[in-house]
C-alpha positions as CSV (number, residue, x, y, z in Angstrom):
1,X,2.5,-10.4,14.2
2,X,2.1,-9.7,10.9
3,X,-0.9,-7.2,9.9
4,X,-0.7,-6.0,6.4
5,X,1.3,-7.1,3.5
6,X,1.4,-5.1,0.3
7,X,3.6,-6.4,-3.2
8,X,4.4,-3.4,-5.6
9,X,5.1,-5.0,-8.5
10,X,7.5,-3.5,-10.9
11,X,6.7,-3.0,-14.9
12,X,7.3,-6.7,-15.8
13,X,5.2,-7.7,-13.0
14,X,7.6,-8.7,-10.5
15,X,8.0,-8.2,-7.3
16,X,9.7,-4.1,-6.8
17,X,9.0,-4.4,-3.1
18,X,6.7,-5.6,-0.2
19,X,5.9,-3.0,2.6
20,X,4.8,-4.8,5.6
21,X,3.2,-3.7,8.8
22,X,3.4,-5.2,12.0
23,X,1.8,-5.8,15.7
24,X,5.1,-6.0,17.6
25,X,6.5,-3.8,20.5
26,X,9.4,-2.8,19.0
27,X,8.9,-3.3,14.9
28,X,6.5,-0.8,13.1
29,X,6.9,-1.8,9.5
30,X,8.9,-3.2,7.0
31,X,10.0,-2.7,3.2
32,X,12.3,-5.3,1.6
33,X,13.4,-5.0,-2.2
34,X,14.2,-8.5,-3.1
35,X,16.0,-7.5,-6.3
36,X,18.2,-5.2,-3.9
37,X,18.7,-7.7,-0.9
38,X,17.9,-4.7,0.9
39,X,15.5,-4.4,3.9
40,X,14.1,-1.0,5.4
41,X,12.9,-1.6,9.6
42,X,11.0,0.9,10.7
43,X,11.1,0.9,14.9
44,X,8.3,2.0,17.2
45,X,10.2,5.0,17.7
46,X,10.7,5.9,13.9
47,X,14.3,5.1,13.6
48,X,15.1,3.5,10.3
49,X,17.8,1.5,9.5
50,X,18.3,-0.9,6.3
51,X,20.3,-4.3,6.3
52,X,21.8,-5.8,3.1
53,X,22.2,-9.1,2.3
54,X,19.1,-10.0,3.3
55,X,18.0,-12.8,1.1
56,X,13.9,-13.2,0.2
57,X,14.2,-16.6,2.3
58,X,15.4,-14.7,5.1
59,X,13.0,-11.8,4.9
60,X,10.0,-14.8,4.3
61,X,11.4,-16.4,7.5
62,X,11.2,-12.8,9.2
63,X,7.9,-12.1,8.3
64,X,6.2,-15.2,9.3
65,X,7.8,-15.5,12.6
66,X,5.8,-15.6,16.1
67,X,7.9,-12.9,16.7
68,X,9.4,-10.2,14.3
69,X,11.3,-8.7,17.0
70,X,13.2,-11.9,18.5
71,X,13.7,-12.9,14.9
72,X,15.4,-9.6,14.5
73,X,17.4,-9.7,17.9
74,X,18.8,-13.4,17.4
75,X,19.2,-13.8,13.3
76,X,19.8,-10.0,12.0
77,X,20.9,-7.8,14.5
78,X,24.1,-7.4,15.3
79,X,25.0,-10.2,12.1
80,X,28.0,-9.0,9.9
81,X,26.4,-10.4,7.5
82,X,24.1,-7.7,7.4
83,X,25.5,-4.3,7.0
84,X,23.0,-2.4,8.6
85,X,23.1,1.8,8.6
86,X,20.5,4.2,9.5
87,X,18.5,5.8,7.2
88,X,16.1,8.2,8.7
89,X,13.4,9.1,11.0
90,X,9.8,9.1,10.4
91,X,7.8,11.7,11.8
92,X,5.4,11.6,14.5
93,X,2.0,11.9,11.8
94,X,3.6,8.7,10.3
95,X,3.7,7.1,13.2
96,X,0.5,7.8,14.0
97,X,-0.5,6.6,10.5
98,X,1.0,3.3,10.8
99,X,-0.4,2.5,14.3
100,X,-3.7,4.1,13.1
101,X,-3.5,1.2,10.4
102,X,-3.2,-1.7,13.5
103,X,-5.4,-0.6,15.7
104,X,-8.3,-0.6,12.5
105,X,-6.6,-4.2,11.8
106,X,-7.2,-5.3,15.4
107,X,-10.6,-4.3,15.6
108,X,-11.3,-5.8,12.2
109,X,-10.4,-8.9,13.3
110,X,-12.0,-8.7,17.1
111,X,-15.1,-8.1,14.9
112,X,-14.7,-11.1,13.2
113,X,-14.2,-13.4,16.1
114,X,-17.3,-12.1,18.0
């Protein structure tokens, strides 16, 4: 589920990239640069890989999924047509930060329901 969405737009106010966190158990955040095709997956974990190719319809249909992760397993994953290599590891502190982020989300929203 889809938590936070951020657009950085670029100096002709376009899109540069969106940086996306998520509730999932295995997908901690996202950034996709349309311009680039190019999408960054950050795991639970803090393995991150990118995938080319990966069009804004795609990435829209990613994002808005029921779930990020089955999206991931059955359309991108594994997909030829998205060379995929990995990147880097985040460190535990950003990990931390990220999760820090949906637990405040979660109880925003529990708030809001009560």
């Amino acid at each position: 589920m889809l938590v936070l969405r951020k657009e950085i737009l670029d100096e002709n106010q376009k899109i540069g990239y969106i940086e996306s966190i998520f509730d999932s158990d295995n997908i901690l955040k996202t950034t996709y640069f349309p311009n680039m095709k190019r999408l960054y997956i950050a795991f639970k974990r803090g393995e991150t890989y990118s995938y080319g190719n990966i069009t804004q319809e795609i990435y829209d249909e990613f994002e808005k999924s029921e779930s990020q992760g089955k999206f991931f397993h059955q359309k991108i994953r594994n997909n030829k047509e998205f060379p995929y290599r990995k990147e880097f590891t985040l460190y535990p502190n950003e990990i931390n930060e990220v999760n820090e982020v949906i637990n405040n989300m979660k109880e925003k929203n529990e708030n809001i329901d009560e």
